[in-house]
C-alpha positions as CSV (number, residue, x, y, z in Angstrom):
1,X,23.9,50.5,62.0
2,X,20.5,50.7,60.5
3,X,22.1,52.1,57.0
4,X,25.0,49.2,57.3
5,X,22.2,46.3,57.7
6,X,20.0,48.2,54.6
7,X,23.1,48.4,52.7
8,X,24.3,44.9,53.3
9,X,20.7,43.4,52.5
10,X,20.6,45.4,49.0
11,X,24.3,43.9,48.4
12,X,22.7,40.3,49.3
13,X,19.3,40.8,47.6
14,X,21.8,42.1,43.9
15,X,24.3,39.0,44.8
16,X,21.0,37.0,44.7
17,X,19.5,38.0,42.0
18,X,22.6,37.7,40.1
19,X,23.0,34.4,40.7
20,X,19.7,33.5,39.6
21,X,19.7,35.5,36.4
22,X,22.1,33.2,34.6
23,X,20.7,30.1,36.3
24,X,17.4,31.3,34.7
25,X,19.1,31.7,31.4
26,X,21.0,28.2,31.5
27,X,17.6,26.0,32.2
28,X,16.0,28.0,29.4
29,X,19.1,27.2,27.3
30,X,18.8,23.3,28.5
31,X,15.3,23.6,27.2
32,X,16.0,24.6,24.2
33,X,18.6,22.0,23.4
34,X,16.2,19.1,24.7
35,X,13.2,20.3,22.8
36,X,15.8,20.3,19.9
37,X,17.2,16.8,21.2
38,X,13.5,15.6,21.3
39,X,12.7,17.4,17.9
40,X,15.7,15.3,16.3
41,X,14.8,12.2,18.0
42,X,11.2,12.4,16.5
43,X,12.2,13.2,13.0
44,X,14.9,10.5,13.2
45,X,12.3,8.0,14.1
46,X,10.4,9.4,11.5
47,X,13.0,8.6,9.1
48,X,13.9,5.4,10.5
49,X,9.6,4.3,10.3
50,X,9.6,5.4,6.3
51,X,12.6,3.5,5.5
52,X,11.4,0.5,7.1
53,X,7.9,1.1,5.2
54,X,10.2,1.2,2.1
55,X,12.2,-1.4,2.8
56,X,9.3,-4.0,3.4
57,X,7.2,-2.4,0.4
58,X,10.6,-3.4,-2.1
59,X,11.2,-6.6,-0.6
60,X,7.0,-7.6,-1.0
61,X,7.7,-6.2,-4.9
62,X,10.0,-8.5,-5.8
63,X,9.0,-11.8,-3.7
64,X,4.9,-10.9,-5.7
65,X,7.3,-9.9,-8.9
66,X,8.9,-13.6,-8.6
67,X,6.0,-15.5,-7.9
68,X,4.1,-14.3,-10.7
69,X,6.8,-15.0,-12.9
70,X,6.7,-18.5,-11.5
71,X,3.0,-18.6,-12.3
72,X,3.5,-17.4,-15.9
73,X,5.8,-20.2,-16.6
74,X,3.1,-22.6,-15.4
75,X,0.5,-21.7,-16.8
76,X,-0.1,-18.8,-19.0
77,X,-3.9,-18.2,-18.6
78,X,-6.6,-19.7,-16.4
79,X,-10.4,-19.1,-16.3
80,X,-12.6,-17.1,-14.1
81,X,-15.8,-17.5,-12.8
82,X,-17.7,-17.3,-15.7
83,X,-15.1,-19.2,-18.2
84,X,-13.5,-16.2,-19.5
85,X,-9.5,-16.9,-20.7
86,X,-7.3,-14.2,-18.1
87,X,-4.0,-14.0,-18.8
88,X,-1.7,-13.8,-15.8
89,X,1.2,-12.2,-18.1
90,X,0.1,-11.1,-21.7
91,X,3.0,-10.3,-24.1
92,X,2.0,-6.4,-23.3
93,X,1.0,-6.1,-20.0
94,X,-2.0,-3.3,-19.6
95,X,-1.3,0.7,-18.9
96,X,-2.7,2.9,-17.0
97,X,-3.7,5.6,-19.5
98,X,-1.2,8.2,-19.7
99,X,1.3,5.9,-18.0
100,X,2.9,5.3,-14.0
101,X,3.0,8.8,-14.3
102,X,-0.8,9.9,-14.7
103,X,-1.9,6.7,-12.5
104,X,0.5,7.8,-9.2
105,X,-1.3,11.6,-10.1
106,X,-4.8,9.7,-9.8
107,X,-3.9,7.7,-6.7
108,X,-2.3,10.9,-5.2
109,X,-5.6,12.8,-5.6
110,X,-8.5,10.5,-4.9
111,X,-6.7,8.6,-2.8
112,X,-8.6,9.5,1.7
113,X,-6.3,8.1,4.2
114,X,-9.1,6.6,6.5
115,X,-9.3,8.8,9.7
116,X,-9.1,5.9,12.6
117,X,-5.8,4.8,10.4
118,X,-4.3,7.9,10.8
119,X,-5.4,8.7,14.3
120,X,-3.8,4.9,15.3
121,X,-0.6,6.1,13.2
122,X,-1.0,2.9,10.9
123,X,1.3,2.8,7.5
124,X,1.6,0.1,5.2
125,X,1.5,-1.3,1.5
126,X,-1.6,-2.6,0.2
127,X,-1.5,-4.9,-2.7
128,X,-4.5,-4.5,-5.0
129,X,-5.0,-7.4,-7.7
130,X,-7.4,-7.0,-10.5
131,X,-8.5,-8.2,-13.8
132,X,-8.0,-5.4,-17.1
133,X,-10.8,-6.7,-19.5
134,X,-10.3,-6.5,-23.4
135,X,-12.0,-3.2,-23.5
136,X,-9.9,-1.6,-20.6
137,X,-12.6,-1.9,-17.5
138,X,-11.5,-2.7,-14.3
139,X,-12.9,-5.7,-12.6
140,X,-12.6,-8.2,-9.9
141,X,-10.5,-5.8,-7.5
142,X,-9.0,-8.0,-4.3
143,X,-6.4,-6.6,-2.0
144,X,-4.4,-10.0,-1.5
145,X,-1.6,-8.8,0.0
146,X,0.2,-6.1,3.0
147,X,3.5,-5.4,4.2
148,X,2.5,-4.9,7.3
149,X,0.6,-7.4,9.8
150,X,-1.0,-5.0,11.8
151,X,-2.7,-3.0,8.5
152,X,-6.2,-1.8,9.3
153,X,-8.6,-3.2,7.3
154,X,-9.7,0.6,6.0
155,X,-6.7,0.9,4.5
156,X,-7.4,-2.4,2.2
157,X,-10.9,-1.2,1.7
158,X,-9.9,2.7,0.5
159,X,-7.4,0.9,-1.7
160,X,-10.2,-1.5,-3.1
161,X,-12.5,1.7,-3.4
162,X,-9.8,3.7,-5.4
163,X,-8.4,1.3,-7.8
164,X,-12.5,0.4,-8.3
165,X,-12.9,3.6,-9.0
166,X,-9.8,4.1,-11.9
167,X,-10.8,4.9,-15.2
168,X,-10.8,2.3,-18.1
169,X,-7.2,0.9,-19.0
170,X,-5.1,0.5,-22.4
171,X,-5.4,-3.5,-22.4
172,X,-2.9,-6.0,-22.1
173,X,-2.3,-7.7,-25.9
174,X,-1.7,-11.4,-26.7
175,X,-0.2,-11.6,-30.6
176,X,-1.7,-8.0,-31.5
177,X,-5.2,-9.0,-30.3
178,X,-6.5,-7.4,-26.6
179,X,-7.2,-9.8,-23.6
180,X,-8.1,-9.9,-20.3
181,X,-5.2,-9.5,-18.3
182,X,-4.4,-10.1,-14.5
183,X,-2.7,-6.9,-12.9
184,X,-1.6,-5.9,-9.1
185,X,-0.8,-2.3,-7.9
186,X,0.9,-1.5,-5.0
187,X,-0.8,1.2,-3.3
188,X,1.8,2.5,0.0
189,X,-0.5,4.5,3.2
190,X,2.4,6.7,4.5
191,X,1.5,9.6,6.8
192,X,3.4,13.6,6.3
193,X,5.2,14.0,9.0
């Protein structure tokens, strides 16, 4: 009797563990598909965040691109502070030397994304507005302008700091002759994933 209850209690102790083996393997299975479920939820609203950045970023571009257009037709120059002649649009706007090209390459590498910016997960476009002087130098840099209403101030002043910080320009012409010359750059705070 003793050898039938030892022999019936291994039988039920293997059923057991049977039956929890492929439980065990099923939940890690269902773990697996929702850490890969969660994984593909973040990167989709990773996606979904960078369009939106882009979206608001091309839709700022053009309503700035319209208004200054507006502006030219009004009036072509104004004065500054101290009675210089700027020209909100001169008949060749002023480069970055080397081109788009060499200026994203300059934003790209002395551009810091402020720490408390990135900790608080904060993206946005900062619009920088500036003067190109005659010789090329960079002056009166403002940041007018962001896509987004919650921007942290850093991000405007690391934009200010950098564009402050650009090396002189090829100035904006008026009939062959250089001239001071208003400019905006967009500068976009996006966080890698």
């Amino acid at each position: 009797m003793k050898k039938n209850s030892l022999l019936l209690m291994l039988v039920f102790a293997f059923v057991l563990l049977q039956s929890c083996g492929p439980k065990a393997e099923d939940n890690s299975a269902a773990t697996e598909m929702d850490a890969a479920s969660a994984q593909a939820k973040v990167q989709e609203d990773r996606a979904n965040k960078v369009a939106k950045i882009e979206a608001a970023r091309a839709e700022k571009l053009e309503q700035r691109r319209l208004a200054a257009i507006e502006k030219a037709k009004t009036t072509l120059t104004y004065k500054d502070a101290s009675g210089k002649v700027i020209y909100n649009k001169a008949e060749v706007n002023p480069t970055y030397v080397g081109g788009n090209k060499e200026m994203m390459a300059y934003l790209r590498d002395n551009l810091i994304y402020p720490e408390l910016a990135q900790k608080n997960g904060v993206e946005g476009t900062v619009f920088v507005d500036f003067i190109v002087g005659a010789k090329g130098v960079i002056r009166e840099v403002v940041a007018t302008d962001v896509t987004n209403d919650e921007m942290d101030q850093s991000l405007k002043a690391e934009a200010i700091r950098v564009v402050t910080a650009m090396p002189n320009w090829v100035a904006g012409t008026q009939h062959g002759k250089a001239v001071d010359t208003s400019f905006s750059v967009p500068i976009t705070f996006q966080l890698s994933n």
